[in-house]
C-alpha positions as CSV (number, residue, x, y, z in Angstrom):
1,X,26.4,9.7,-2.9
2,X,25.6,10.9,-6.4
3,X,22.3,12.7,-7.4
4,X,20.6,12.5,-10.7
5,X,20.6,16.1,-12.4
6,X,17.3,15.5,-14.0
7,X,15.2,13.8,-11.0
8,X,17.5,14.8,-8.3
9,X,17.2,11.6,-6.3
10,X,20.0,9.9,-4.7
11,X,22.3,6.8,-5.9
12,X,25.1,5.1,-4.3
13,X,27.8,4.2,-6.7
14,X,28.7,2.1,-8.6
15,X,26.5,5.0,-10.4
16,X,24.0,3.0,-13.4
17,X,25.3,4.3,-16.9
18,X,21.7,5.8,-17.2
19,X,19.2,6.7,-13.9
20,X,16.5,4.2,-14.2
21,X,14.1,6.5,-12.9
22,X,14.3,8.7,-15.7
23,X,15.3,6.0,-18.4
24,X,11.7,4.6,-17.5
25,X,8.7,5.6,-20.0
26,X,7.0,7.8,-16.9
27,X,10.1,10.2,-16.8
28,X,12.8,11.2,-19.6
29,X,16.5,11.3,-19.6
30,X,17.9,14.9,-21.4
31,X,19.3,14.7,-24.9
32,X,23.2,15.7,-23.8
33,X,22.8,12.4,-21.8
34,X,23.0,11.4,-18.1
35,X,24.6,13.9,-15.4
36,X,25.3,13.7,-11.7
37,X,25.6,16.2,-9.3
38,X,26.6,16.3,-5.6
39,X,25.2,18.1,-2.6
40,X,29.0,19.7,-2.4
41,X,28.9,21.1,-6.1
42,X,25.0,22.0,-5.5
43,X,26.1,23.9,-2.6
44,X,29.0,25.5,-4.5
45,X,27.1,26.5,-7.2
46,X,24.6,28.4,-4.7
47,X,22.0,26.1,-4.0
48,X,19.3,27.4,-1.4
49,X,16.5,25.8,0.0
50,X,12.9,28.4,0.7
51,X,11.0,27.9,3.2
52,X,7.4,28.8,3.6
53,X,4.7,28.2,7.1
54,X,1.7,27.6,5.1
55,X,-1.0,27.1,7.7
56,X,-0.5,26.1,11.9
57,X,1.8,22.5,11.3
58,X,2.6,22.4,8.2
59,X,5.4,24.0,5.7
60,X,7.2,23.9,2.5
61,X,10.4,23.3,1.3
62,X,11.6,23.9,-2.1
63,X,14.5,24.2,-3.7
64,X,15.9,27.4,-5.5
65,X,16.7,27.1,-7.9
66,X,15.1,23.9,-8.8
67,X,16.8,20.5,-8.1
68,X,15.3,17.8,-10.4
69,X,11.9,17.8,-10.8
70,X,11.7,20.6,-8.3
71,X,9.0,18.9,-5.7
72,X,7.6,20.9,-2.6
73,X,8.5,19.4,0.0
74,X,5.6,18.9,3.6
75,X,6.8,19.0,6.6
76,X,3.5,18.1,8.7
77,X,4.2,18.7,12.7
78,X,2.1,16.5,15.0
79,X,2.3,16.9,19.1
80,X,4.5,13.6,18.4
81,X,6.7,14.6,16.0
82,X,7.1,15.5,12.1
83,X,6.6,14.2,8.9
84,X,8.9,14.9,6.0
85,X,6.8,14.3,2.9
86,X,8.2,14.4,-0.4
87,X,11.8,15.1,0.4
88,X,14.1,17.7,-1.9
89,X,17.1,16.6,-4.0
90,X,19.6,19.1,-1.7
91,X,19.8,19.3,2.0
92,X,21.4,21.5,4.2
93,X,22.1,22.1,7.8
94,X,20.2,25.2,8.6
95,X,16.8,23.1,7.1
96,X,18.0,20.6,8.9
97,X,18.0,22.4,12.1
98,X,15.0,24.5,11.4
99,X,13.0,21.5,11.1
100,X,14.4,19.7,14.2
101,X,13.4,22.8,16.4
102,X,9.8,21.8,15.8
103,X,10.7,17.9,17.6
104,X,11.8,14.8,16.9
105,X,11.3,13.4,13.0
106,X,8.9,10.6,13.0
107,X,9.8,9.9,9.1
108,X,11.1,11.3,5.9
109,X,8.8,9.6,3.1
110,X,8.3,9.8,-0.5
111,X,5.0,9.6,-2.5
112,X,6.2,7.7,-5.3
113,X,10.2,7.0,-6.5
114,X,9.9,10.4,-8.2
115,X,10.2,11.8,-5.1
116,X,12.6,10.2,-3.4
117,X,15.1,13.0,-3.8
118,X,17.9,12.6,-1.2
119,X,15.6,11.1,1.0
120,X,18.4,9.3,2.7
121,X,20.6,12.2,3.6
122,X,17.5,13.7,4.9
123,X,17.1,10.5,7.6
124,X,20.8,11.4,8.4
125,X,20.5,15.1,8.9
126,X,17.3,14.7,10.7
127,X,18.0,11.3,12.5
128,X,14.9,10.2,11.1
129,X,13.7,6.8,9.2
130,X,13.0,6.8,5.9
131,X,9.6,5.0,5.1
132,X,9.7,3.3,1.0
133,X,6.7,1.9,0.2
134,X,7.7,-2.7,0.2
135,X,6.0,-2.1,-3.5
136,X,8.6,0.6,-5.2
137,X,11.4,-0.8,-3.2
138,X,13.3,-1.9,-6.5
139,X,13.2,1.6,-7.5
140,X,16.3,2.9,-4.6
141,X,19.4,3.8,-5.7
142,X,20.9,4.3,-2.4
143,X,20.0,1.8,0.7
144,X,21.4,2.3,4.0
145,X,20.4,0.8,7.4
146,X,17.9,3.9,7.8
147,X,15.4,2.5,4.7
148,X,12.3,0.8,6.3
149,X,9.7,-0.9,4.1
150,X,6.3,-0.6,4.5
151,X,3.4,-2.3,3.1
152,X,-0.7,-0.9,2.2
153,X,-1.1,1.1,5.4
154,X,1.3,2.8,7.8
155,X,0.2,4.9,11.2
156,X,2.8,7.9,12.4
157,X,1.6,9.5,14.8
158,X,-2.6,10.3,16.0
159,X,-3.9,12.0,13.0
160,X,-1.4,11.0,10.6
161,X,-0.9,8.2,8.5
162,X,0.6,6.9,5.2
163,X,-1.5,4.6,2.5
164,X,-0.9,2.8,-0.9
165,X,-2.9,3.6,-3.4
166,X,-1.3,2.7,-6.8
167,X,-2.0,3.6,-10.3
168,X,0.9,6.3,-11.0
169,X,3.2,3.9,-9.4
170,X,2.6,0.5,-8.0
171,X,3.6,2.0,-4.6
172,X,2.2,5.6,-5.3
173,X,1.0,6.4,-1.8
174,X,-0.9,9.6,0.0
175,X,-0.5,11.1,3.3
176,X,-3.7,11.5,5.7
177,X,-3.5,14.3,8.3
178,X,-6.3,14.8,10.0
179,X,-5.6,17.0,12.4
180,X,-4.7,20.2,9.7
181,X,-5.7,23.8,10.5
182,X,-9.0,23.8,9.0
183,X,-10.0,20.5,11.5
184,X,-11.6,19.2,8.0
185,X,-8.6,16.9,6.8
186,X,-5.7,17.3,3.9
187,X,-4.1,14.9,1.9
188,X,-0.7,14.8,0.5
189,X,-0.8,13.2,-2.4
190,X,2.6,13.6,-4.3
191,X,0.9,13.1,-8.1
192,X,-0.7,9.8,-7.3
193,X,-3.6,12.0,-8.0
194,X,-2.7,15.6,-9.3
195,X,-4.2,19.1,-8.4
196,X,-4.6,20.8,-11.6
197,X,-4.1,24.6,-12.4
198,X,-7.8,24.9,-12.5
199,X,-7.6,24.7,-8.9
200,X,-11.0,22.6,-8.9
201,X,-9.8,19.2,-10.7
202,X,-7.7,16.3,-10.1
203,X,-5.4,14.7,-12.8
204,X,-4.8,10.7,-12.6
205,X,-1.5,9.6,-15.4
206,X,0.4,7.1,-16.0
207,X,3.1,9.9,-17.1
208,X,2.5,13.4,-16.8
209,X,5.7,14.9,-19.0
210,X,5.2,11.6,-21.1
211,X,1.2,12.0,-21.4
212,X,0.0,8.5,-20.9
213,X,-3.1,8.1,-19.0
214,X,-4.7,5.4,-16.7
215,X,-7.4,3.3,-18.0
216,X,-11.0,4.2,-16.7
217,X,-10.6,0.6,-14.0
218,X,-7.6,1.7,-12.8
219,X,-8.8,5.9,-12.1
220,X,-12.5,4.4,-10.2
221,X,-10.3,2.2,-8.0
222,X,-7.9,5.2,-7.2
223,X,-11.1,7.4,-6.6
224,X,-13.0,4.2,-4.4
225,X,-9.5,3.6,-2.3
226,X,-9.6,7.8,-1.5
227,X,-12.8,7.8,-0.8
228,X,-12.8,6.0,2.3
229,X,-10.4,8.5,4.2
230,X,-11.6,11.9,5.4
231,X,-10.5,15.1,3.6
232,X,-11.8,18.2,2.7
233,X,-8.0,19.5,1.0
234,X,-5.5,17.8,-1.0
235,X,-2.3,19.2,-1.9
236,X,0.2,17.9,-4.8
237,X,3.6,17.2,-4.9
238,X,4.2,21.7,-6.2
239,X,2.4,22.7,-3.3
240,X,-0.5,23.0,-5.9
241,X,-3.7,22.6,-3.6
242,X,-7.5,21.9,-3.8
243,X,-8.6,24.4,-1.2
244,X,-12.2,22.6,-0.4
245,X,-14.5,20.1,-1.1
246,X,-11.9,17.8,-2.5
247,X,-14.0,14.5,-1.9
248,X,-16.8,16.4,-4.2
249,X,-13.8,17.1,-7.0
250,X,-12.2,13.5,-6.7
251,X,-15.4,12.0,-7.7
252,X,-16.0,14.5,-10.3
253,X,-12.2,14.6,-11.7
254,X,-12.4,10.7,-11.7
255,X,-16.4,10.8,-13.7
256,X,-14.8,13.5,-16.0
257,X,-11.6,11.0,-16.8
258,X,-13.3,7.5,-16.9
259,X,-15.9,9.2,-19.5
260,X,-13.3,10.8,-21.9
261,X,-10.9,7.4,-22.1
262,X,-14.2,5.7,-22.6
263,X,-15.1,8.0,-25.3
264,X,-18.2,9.6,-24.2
265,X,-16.9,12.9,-25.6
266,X,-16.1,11.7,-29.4
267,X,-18.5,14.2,-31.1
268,X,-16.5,17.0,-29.4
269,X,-13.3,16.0,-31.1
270,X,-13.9,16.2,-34.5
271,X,-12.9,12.8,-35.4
272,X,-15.4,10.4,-36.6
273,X,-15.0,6.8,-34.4
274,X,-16.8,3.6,-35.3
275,X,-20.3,3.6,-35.2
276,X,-20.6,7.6,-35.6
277,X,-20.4,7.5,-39.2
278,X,-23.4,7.9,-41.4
């Protein structure tokens, strides 16, 4: 197993001359060119993994220093088992073993092929299936008899379930737990929608390093799909979190997007469209 040095997910080889991930306009591939890395050289080099108990059931995992794109990981504990949400690009055994002492793994599962990280790895350290959404399936660079497919809507455990929503990805997906510590329901939602530094908005791209945006259609029916599922938190894919009222900021993240792609805002940009001049 080989891992991408710039996304940190996992391929089997024969290695691609370029990771497709990053060759793809949504991601970027670093002017020296393609490198690989393996878990062995990542570990001889010093490569830690920081974990941090965030509320009663859930914690983070992140890499130090960075792997990839550096995702926090969730690891969301149910009285039936664990999720692994978002997996890291470097695993170890103590992790490993850490997170089995809270029970059996349910799943390790990414929110979009960003994500993946060695998602794969983590299924064998943590016996655990690995859930890919059936719609970013063409995305894995590794496959083993571990991957299951899933297709719009996927139930773990009571309280916790996984859901297509599209947009960033075809297959860009949240996870609903219901059952968090504040009893008012979290979502993990990768970057299919992204907590912003704000800290009381929500970004919806196409790219974010790349900067292309989703059309106005495509953010409402993001915004309509969430809006069905009960939340009052959402946390992103750098433990970046909207701490309350996130159904009220969805609908007013998604109002604030849909009116600047339409144009609503012109005037404010100093730029003169048709029909303004005169």
């Amino acid at each position: 197993m080989q891992i991408c040095a710039t996304c940190g997910v996992e391929f089997s080889e024969p290695l691609p001359e370029v990771c497709p991930i990053c060759a793809d306009e949504r991601q970027w591939v670093p002017a020296a060119g393609q490198r690989w890395t393996t878990t062995g050289d990542l570990a001889a080099a010093g490569q830690t993994l920081v974990w941090t108990d965030r509320e009663s059931g859930r914690a983070e995992i992140t890499t130090q220093p960075h792997v990839g794109i550096g995702q926090t990981a969730q690891l969301v504990t149910t009285e039936t088992g664990s999720l692994l949400w978002d997996p890291p690009g470097y695993v170890d055994d103590e992790t490993a073993r850490r997170i089995l002492e809270r029970g059996p793994v349910l799943a390790v599962a990414a929110s979009h092929p960003h994500m993946f990280g060695v998602q794969t790895a983590w299924g064998e350290a943590l016996d655990a299936p690995v859930l890919v959404c059936a719609s970013d399936a063409g995305w894995l660079g590794r496959r083993t008899e571990r991957v299951q497919l899933w297709e719009d809507d996927h139930a773990l455990a009571p309280g916790l379930s996984l859901h297509r929503i599209g947009g960033h990805f075809v297959g860009a997906a949240v996870a609903h737990w219901t059952a968090d510590a504040t009893g008012r329901g979290l979502l993990l939602s990768g970057d299919t929608v992204f907590p912003n530094p704000d800290r009381r908005s929500l970004g919806f791209m196409r790219s974010y390093p790349n900067k292309i945006p989703l059309s106005a259609g495509v953010v409402q029916a993001i915004a309509d799909r969430l809006a069905r599922f009960d939340f009052d938190r959402i946390v992103g894919n750098f433990g970046n979190l909207i701490d309350g009222d996130a159904k009220a900021v969805l609908e007013y993240s998604a109002a604030r997007h849909i009116a600047w792609v339409r144009g609503d805002h012109d005037d404010e940009t100093g730029i003169a469209t048709p029909g303004q001049e005169g």
